[in-house]
Each structure stands twice: as structure tokens, then as C-alpha cells.
N, C-alpha and C positions, 0 to 999 in steps of 0.2 A: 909412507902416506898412501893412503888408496886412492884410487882414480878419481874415484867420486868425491872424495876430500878433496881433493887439487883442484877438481871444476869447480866446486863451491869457493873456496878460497880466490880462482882466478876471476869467476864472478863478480865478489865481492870486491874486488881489486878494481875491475872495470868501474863497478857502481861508483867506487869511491872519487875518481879519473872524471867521471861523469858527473855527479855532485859537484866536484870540486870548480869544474867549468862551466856548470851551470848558476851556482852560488855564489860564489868566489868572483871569477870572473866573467861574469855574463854572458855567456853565448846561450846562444837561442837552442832548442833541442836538433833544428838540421843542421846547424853549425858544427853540434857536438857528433851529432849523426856520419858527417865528414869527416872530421879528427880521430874517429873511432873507427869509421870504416864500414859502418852497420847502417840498418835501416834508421828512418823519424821515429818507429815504433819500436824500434829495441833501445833506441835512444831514451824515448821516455819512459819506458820499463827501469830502467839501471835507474837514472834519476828519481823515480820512485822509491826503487829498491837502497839506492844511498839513505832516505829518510826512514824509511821502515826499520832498516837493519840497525837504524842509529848512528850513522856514518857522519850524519849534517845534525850540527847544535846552532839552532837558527836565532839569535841575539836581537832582539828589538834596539836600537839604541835611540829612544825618546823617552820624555815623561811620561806619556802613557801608558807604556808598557810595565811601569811600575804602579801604576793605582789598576792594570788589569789582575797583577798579580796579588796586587791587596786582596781587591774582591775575592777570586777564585779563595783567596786564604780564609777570608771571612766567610762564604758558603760550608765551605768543608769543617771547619771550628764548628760553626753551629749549627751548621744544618739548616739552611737556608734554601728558600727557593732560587734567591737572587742578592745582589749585592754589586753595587756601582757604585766608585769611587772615585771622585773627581781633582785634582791636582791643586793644592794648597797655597795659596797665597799669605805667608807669613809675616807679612806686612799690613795686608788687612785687619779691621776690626771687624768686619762685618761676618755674621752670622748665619746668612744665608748666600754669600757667592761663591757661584759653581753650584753649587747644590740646588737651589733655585731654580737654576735653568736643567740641572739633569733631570728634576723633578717633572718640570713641563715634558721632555722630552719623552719622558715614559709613559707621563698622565697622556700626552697626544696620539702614541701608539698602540695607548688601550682603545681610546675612543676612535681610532681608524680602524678597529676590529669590526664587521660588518655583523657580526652575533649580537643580540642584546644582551646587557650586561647591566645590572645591578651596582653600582658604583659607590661607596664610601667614603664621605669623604669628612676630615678632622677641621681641626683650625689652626691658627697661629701665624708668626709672622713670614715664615716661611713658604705654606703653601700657598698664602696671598699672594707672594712673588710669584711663584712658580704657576698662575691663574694668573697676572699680568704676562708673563710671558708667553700665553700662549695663542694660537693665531685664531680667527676665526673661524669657527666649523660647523657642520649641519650634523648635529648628531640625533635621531629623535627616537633612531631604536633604541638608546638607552635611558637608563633611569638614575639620577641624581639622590644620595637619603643622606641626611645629615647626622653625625655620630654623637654628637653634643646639641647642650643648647642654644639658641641664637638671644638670648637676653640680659643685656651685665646688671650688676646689681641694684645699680640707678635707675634700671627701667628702659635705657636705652639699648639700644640693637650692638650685638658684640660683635668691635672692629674688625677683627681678625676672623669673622664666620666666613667663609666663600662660597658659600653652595650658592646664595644668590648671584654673586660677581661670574661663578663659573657656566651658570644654566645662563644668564646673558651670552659668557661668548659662546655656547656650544648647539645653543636653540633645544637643549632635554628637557624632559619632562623632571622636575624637583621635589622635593619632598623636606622641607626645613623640620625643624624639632622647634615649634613652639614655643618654646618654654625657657626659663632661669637657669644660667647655668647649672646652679645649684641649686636648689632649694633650701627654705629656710629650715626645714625639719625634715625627719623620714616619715612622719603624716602627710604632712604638703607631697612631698615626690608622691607617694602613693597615690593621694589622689589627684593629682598629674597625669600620673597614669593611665588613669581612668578615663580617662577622655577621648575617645574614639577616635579623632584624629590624630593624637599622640600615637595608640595603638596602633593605626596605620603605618606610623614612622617607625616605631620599634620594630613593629614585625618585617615591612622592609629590609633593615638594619640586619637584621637574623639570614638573611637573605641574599645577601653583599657577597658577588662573586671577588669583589678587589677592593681594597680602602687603602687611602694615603692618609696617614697621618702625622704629627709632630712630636716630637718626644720633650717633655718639659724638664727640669730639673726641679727638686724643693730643697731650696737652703736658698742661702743670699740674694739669690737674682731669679729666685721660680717666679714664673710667669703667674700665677695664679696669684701669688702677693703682687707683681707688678699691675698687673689686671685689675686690683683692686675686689677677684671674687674671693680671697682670705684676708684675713688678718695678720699681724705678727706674730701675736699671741696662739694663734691656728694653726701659722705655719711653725710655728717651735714647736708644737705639739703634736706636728705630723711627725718633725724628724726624731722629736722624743720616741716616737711608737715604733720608727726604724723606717721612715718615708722617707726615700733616695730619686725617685722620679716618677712623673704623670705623664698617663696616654688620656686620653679627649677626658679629661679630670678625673678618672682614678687616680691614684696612689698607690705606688707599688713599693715592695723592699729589696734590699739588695739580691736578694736571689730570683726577682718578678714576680712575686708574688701579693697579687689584690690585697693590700689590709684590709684587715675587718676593723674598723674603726671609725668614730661618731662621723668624721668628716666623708668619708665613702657612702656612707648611709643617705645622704643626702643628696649625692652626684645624680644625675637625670637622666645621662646619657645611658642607652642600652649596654646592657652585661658585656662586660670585658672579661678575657676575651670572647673575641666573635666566634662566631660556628667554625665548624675543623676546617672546611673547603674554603674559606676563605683567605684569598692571599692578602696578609696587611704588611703593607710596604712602609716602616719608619722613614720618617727624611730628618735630621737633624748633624749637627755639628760640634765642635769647639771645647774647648778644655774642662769647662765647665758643666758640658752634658756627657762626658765621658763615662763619668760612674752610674748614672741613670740610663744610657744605652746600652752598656756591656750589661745591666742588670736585666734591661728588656729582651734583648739574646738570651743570655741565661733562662729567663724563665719563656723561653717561646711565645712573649708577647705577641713580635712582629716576626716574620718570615721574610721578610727582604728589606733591606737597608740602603738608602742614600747615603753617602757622608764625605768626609775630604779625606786625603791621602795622610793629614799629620794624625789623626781622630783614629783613622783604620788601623794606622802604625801601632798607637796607642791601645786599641784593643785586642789585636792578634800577640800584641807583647805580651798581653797579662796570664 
């Protein structure tokens, strides 16, 4: 063995020595510094050099360290900007806890960006949570635009809209969408559109450096039947055509991809998807919307994902 091989080996031997009283069993790096016989700073060298070399396999042991590793797996699967995964309550019914509140959390850390920022934002029951949860703030560099419309079929104002409840707590400037969710025809939407103020909103919309959204499912329990803005008869007819799940009421199929079909023709809300720079963050959950979000991954609907730890399981399995 050469010389130079034996120093490298005897190195690595120290680093390992070093590591192991640092990790292992806690000593401080002059504690280890003593026991070695070296300086604080050769000390922290070797300890460095144990992690580098791959010496130290450093173990989380909590539930978090397994929804961090969800994430990072669902980034890399699909190519994601982002991706938080929050710890599953299996006894729950509910649909939005944990996710809720990770939601706020991200939504409060965009708006503490001191940049103006154009902001996006869907509906559902979900993001209404996740806008109670958040605390009050003075945001007035940025701008609120709504992705959908704020009007349910009755004529009354759609429950689940927040861009109003949100521009309350954040003191921004808002921008709602007017209008029916749907339209009765794709004449009516068109000339919806027309209407200057709408154009204001859509062009905004195009313009959205960041949108939160909800991910809907169509079969049994779509929101858009429970909403009351389809029918039965509407929604059989989506899933006849191969409709798996809805972003701010598109319709998409199992590979994400927009249908061309009568019931799209009528949506109000601006072209899905939104422009390339925009990051659209899905928030949604549960066994139920599993085949309508793996499907929105698939087709590069959304670029980062909310969800729980059994949901993510669920989609990095497939």
C-alpha cells in the first residue's frame, strides 16, 4: 500500500472516530477536539469529512421525516416545482385537515414576499379553510384575480369563492370574475366575455405569477353535481366522454388533458392551463380524488401539490 493510500485510509478512519462522537454520542466538536488530540478546527473538518465521505447515515425518527420523503418522491416522479405532504389522520372523515392549514401556510409565505405578485386564486372547500386559517395582514403590493366565477346557478354568490373572504384579511387589491360559473351556452360565455370588466379579470388571470387551486373529482361525489352547477344527467355524460377530474371547472381525462366537450364550452373561467411561468399549486386529498390528481400530475396541470401522507403513498405507488 502507498503512503498516500495509508494517509487517506488513516483519515478516513479519524473522520469515522469523529462522526461517530459527534452523532452517536454527542460531544461538542472541542470535546472531540480533546479525545483526538487536534485542534476545534481539525475537529470540524473530520466531522464534515465523515458526512461527505458517506461515513454518517443520518435517520430522522418521526412522522415527518416520512411525508418529507413523500414529497421529495412526488417532485422527482413528476416534475414538480414543489410538493408538501402532511401526516394523515386515518380516522378522520374530513377532507381538508392538515392540508388546510399547510395551505395557509404557503399561501402566508407568498404574501410575506415584499415583490408584487399577481396571485391566483380557485375555490372550494378547502381553500375557504385554508383563508380562515390565516392571520391578518397588510398586503397591498399584491393583487388578488379570481380563476372562476363567483355566481351559482340560483343567482346567488358561490359559497366556496374566497377571493372576497381573502382580500378582507390581507387588505389587496381584488379582482372577482363576475360572472356564472358556467354559462348557459358557449354564446352567453362569449359574450361574457366581452364585457371589459371581465377582460380585465381574464387578462390579469394570464398574468398570475402563483395560483392555489382545488382539485375536484367527476363521478359520485364531484363537487360540481354537489354544487348544484351540473346535473346528473351532465355529469354521466362527462364521465361517458372520459371526465376523471376538475380544476376551477374544466374537465379533464385521465391523462390531463382539457376535454373538448359541450360542458367545457361553457366554463367561464380563463383557459386552463395558465401561462408556462406560472406556478399552480393543487391542494386536495383523499381516496376519492386520487385518480383526478394523479391525472392532473400526469398532464402538468399543477406544478406543486398539497396532499396527506396516505394520498401521496397512493400516488408514488402507481
Amino acid at each position: 500500500m502507498s503512503k498516500a493510500t495509508e494517509e487517506a485510509s488513516a483519515r478516513l478512519d479519524d473522520a469515522a472516530r469523529a462522526g461517530w462522537l459527534y452523532y452517536i454520542a454527542g460531544n461538542t466538536q472541542e470535546e472531540i477536539a480533546v479525545k483526538l488530540g487536534i485542534s476545534r478546527q481539525g475537529a470540524q473538518r473530520l466531522v464534515s469529512l465523515s458526512v461527505s465521505a458517506g461515513l454518517v447515515k443520518v435517520r430522522i425518527d418521526h412522522p415527518i421525516a416520512a411525508c418529507l420523503e413523500l414529497g421529495a418522491r412526488l417532485v422527482e416522479r413528476f416534475g414538480l416545482r414543489s410538493a408538501e405532504v402532511v401526516p394523515s389522520d386515518p380516522e378522520s372523515p374530513s377532507t381538508t385537515l392538515g392540508i388546510a392549514e399547510a395551505c395557509a401556510a404557503r399561501l402566508e409565505r407568498t404574501l410575506l414576499r415584499p415583490d408584487p405578485l399577481v396571485i391566483g386564486v380557485g375555490t372550494g372547500r378547502t381553500l375557504r379553510a385554508a383563508v380562515e386559517s390565516l392571520p391578518r395582514m397588510k398586503c397591498p403590493q399584491h393583487r388578488l384575480v379570481s380563476l372562476t366565477g363567483n355566481i351559482a346557478p340560483d343567482g346567488s354568490a358561490a359559497i366556496y369563492n374566497v377571493i372576497f373572504s381573502l382580500a378582507d384579511k390581507i387588505d389587496a387589491a381584488h379582482y372577482p370574475m363576475p360572472l356564472p360559473v358556467v354559462a348557459t351556452s358557449p354564446q352567453e360565455r362569449a359574450l361574457l366575455h366581452q364585457q371589459k370588466v371581465v377582460q380585465a379579470s381574464l387578462q390579469l388571470a394570464r398574468q398570475a405569477d402563483i395560483a392555489f387551486v382545488g382539485i375536484g373529482e367527476v363521478g359520485p361525489q364531484a363537487q360540481l353535481l354537489m354544487d348544484r352547477f351540473i346535473s346528473e344527467s351532465e355529469r354521466d355524460e362527462l364521465v361517458a366522454t372520459g371526465g376523471i377530474g376538475e380544476v376551477v371547472g374544466w374537465v379533464y381525462d385521465a391523462d390531463g388533458r382539457i376535454l373538448d366537450c359541450a360542458f367545457n364550452k361553457r366554463v367561464v373561467s380563463p383557459p386552463f392551463p395558465l401561462a408556462v411561468g406560472t406556478e399552480v399549486i393543487g391542494v386536495a386529498m383523499g381516496a376519492s380524488k386520487r385518480d383526478s390528481i394523479l391525472a392532473a400530475l400526469k398532464g402538468g396541470l399543477i406544478g406543486g401539490l398539497i396532499t396527506d401522507e396516505i394520498t401521496a403513498s397512493a400516488l408514488v405507488g402507481n
